[in-house]
C-alpha positions as CSV (number, residue, x, y, z in Angstrom):
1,X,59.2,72.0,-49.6
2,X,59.2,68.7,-49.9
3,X,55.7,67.9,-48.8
4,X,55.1,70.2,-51.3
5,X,56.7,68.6,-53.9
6,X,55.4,65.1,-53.5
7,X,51.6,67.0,-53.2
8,X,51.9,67.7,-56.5
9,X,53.3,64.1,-57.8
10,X,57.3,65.5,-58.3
11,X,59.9,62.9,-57.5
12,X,62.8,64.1,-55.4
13,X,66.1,63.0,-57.1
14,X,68.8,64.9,-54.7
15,X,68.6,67.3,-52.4
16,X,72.2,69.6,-51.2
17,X,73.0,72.1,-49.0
18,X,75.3,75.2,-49.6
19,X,76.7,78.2,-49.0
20,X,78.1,77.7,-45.4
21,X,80.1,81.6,-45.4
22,X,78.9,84.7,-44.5
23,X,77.4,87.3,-47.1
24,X,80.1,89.5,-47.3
25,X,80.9,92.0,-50.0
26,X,84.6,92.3,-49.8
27,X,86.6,89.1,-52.0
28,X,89.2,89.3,-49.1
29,X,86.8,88.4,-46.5
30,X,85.3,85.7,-48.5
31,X,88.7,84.0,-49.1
32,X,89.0,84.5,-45.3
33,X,85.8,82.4,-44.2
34,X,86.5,80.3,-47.2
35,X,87.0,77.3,-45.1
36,X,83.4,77.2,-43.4
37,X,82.4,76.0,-47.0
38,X,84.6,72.8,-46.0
39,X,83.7,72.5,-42.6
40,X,79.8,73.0,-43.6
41,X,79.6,70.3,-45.5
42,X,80.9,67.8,-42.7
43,X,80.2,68.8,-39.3
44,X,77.0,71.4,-39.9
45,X,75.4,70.1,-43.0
46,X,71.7,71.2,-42.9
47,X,73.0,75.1,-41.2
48,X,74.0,76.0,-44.6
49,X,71.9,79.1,-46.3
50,X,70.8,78.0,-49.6
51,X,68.9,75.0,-50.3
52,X,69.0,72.8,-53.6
53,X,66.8,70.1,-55.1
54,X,66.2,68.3,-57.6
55,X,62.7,67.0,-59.1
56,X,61.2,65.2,-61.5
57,X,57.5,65.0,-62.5
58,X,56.5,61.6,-64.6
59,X,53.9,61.6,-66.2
60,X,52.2,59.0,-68.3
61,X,52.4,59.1,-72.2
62,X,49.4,60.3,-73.8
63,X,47.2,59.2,-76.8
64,X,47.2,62.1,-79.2
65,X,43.2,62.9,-80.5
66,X,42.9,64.3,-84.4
67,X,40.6,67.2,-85.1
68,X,37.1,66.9,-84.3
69,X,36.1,68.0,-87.5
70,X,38.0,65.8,-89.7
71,X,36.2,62.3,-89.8
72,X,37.3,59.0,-88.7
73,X,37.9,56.3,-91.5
74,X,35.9,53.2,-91.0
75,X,37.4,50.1,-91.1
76,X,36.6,47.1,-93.1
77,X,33.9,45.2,-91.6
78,X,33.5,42.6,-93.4
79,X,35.6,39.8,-93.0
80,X,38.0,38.2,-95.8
81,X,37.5,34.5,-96.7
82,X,40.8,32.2,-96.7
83,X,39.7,29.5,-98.7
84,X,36.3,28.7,-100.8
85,X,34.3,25.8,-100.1
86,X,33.6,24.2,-103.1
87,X,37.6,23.3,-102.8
88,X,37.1,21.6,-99.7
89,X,37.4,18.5,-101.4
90,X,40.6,19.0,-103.5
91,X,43.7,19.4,-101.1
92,X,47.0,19.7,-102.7
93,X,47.2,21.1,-105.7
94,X,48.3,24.4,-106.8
95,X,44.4,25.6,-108.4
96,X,42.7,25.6,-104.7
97,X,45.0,28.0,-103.4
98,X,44.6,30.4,-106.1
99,X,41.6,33.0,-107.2
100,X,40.5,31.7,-110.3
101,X,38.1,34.0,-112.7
102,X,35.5,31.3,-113.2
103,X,34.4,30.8,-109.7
């Protein structure tokens, strides 16, 4: 099971065994072979008849796609100017730093 498991990219978090008693149908025989469910778990561990893990598949995040029918907006692809150059000369004062009408 476990070859299995890792064959298809699961990761094995635990593993237990269980259920050390007979199958019995009768509650009073149960209670009577109530203390091989004790003893199973220390002295036979891997004799017991059921079998329990625990497995986690991780997978990567995904990028989600939008409808190929709907299109894609285009960026801007022009690039934005951060100062003009006829201020290139000016440094400091309040006017170069701002859009003026005029210019």
């Amino acid at each position: 099971m476990r070859d299995w498991l890792r064959l298809l990219s699961f990761e094995l978090e635990s593993s237990h065994f269980g259920c050390y008693r007979p199958a019995l149908s009768k509650a009073q025989w149960l209670r009577y072979f109530e203390w091989m469910d004790w003893t199973g778990r220390r002295w036979w561990p891997i004799l017991g008849a059921a079998y329990f893990l625990v497995a986690v598949k991780r997978v990567r995040g995904m990028t989600l796609l939008g409808p190929a029918w709907k299109p894609a907006r285009a960026l801007a692809s022009a690039p934005v100017s951060v100062a003009n150059s006829h201020t290139a000369g000016r440094a400091g004062t309040l006017e170069n730093w701002t859009m003026r009408s005029d210019d």
